[in-house]
C-alpha positions, 0 to 999 in steps of 0.5 A: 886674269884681271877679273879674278883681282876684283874683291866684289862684284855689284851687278845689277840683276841675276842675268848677269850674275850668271854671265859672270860666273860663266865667263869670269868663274866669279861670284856677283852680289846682285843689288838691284838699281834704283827705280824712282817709283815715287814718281807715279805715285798721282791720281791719275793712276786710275785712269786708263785708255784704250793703247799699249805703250812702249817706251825704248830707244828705238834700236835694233836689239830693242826688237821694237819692229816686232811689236810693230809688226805684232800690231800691225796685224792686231789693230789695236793702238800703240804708241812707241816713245822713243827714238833711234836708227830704227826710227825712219824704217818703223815709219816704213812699216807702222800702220795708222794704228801705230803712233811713233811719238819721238823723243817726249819730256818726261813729264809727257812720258810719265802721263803715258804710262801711267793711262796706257793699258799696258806696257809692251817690252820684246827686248832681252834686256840685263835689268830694263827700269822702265818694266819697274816704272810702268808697273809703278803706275799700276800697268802691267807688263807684257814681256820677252820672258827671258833677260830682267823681266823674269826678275822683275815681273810677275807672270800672271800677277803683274804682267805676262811673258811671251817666249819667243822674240816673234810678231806671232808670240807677242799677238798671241800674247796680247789676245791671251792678255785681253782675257785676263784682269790684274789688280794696280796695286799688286802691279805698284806692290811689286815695283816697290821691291826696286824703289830708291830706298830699297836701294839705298838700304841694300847699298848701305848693309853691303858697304857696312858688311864689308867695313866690318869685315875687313875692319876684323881682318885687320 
């Protein structure tokens, strides 16, 4: 009842827009959040070392145990910033390949994406920002392909999707990866559609949209 007095929803992704119109029968505007993509922008983009990162809050949603136990099997390095209740069982499982780094500075946090190989995401998440930063500094993505990430990632292009949240569909993920080459600057091309002045532009248009509307009616 409440929903229905509401003048405009701002939601932050189609994800969501469609879970409004399923439970409140509302329409939203999808204004995308800002990503500070800016901070990126260095020399160091050109850099690139043999791991795959994660960047996450280390909670059960977040479905980091299934990257861990992907590359368990895999082999190959991963480093997974970040921290949560998850963190004392990943410790339980993670092989030596796997480096569970805690809690970083940001400044730390950024210099690992931007030398990662790429950018491992298995969560379902309503937008997920650090998809955006990650592709920012020129890496792609390998995703859950449902939630945000089908909205801010490019499959093929930018990043790839696998379908089924599963230590089996994130390997199979990661070998297809391994065969395929994606340009950096597609990669920052496209993170810049979620940039802070793309933001604030689309921010502004609405507010002024609205002003001139109600403005009319009175």
């Amino acid at each position: 009842s409440a929903a229905q007095k509401i003048d405009y929803f701002l939601i932050n992704s189609t994800e969501v827009k469609n879970r409004l119109e399923k439970h409140y029968k509302r329409d939203g505007i999808v204004i995308y959040p800002p990503v500070d993509v800016e901070r990126f922008k260095t020399e160091s983009n050109l850099k690139k070392e043999d791991y795959y990162l994660i960047v996450s809050r280390l909670s059960g949603y977040k479905k980091i145990d299934l990257a861990v136990q992907a590359f368990n099997k895999l082999g190959k390095k991963l480093k997974v910033v970040g921290d949560g209740p998850q963190m004392d069982y990943l410790k339980t499982i993670a092989a030596p390949n796997v480096e569970l780094l805690g809690r970083l500075e940001d400044k730390k946090v950024t210099q690992l994406i931007i030398n990662c190989k790429a950018f491992i995401f298995p969560a379902l998440e309503d937008f997920g920002i650090v998809v955006v930063e990650a592709q920012a500094a020129g890496k792609p993505v390998i995703a859950f392909g449902q939630g945000g990430s089908k909205e801010t990632v490019v499959d093929g292009k930018t990043g790839l999707f696998f379908q089924e949240q599963t230590p089996k569909s994130i390997i199979e993920a990661v070998k297809k990866f391994e065969t395929m080459k994606f340009d950096p600057e597609v990669c920052k091309k496209q993170a810049e559609k979620f940039s802070e002045s793309v933001f604030k532009k689309n921010m502004i248009e609405f507010v002024s949209k609205v002003v001139k509307e109600r403005s009319l009616k009175i």
